[in-house]
N, C-alpha and C positions, 0 to 999 in steps of 0.2 A: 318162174316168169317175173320180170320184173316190170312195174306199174311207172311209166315215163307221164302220162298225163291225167290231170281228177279224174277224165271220164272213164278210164280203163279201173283207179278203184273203185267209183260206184258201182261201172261193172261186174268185178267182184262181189261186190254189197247184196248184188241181187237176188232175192227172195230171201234174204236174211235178215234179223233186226234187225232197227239203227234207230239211233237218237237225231232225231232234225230238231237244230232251236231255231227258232225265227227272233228278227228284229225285236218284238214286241215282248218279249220273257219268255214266249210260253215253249211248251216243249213238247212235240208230238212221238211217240214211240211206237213205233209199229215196223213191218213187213215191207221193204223197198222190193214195190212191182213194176215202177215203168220209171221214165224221166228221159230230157230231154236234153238237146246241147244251151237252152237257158238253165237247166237245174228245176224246171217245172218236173213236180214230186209228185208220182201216187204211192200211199201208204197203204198198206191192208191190217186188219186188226188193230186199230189203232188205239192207243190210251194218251189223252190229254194231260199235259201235266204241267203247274202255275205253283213255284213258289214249291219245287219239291213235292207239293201233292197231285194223284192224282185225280181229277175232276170230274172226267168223264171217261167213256168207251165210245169207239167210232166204228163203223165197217170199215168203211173205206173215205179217205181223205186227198184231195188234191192241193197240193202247198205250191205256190206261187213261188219261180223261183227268185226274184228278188225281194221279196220277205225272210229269207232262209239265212241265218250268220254261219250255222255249223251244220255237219252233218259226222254221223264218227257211229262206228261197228258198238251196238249195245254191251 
């Protein structure tokens, strides 16, 4: 099947890893569970990561979708 618009990869993406980086550096990696036609993101299992390292562990995280620059398959 071939993927004609972002929302049909995220699509895909779904309940899979992914790398979301936001505007700000940082970079959240986790579990793509829901989102929306803005790109408003829930992550599940989440690990925080600044500068290459990671910082923290999350449950679950809701990412705003224009704070978001990238999104790409871990």
């Amino acid at each position: 099947m071939e993927t004609s618009r972002p929302l049909d990869t995220l699509n895909k993406a779904r309940n899979k890893r992914v790398i979301v980086e936001l505007k700000n550096g940082k970079q959240f990696i986790g579990k793509l569970s829901a989102f929306d036609i803005h790109i408003n993101t829930v992550l599940e299992e989440v690990e925080e990561r600044v500068n290459g390292e990671i910082t923290r562990k999350i449950g679950v995280v809701f990412l705003r979708g224009d704070t978001i620059t990238m999104i790409c398959p871990e």
